[in-house]
C-alpha positions in Angstrom: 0.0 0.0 0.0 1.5 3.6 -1.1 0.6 6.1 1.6 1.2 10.0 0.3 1.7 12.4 3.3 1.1 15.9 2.4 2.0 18.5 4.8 2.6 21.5 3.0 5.8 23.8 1.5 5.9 24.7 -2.3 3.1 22.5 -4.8 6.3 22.8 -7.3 8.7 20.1 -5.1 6.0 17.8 -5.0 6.2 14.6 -6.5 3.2 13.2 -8.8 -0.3 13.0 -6.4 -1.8 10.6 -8.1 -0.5 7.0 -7.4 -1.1 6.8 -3.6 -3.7 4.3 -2.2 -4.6 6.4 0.6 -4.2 10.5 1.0 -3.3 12.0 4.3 -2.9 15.7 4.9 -1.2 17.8 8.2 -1.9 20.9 8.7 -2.5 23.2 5.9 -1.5 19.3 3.6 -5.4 18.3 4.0 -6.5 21.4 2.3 -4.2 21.4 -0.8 -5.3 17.5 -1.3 -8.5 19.0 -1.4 -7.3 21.9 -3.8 -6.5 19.0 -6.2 -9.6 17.3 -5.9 -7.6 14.5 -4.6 -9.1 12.3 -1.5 -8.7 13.3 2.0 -8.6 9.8 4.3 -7.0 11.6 7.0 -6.8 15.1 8.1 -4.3 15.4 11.1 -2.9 18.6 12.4 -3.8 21.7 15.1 -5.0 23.7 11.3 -3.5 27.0 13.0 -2.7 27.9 9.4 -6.1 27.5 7.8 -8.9 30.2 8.0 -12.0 29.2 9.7 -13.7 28.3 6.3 -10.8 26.5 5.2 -10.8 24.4 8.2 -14.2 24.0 8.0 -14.5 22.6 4.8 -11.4 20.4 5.8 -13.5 18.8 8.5 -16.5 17.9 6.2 -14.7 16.4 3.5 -12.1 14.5 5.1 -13.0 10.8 6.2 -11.4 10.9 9.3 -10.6 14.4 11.2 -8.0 14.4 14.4 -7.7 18.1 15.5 -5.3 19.4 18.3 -5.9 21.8 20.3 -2.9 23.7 19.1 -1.6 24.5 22.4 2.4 23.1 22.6 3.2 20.3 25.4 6.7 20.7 27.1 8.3 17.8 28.0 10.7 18.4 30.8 13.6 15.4 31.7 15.3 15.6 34.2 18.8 14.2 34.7 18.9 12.3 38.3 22.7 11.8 38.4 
């Protein structure tokens, strides 16, 4: 199974969209799939970079929709020597 992870930077770069068996976008990736009237199976990402309408249609036209809060976890280790 080919798997085509779309996340974003310049649509010039990108390799042919056509030959994946599944489609998923991050972040601002789920709505150029959709700008290519290409599938969305996934949409994954906080979508800080969309508008609200972009977003929006994001969530209705991707199967599956996982949205973050946006808000950035610290992870603090600590070194016990």
């Amino acid at each position: 199974m080919n798997i085509l992870l779309v996340a974003g930077g310049k649509k010039q770069t990108w390799p042919s969209l056509k030959k994946y068996d599944k489609y998923i976008g991050i972040d601002r990736g789920s709505f150029y799939l959709l700008e290519e009237d290409l599938p969305l199976d996934f949409a994954i990402g906080d979508f800080d970079s969309l508008s609200s309408e972009e977003r929006e249609r994001v969530r209705q036209n991707a199967k599956n929709f996982f949205s973050s809060s946006g808000r950035k976890k610290t992870i603090r280790i600590r070194n016990s020597h």
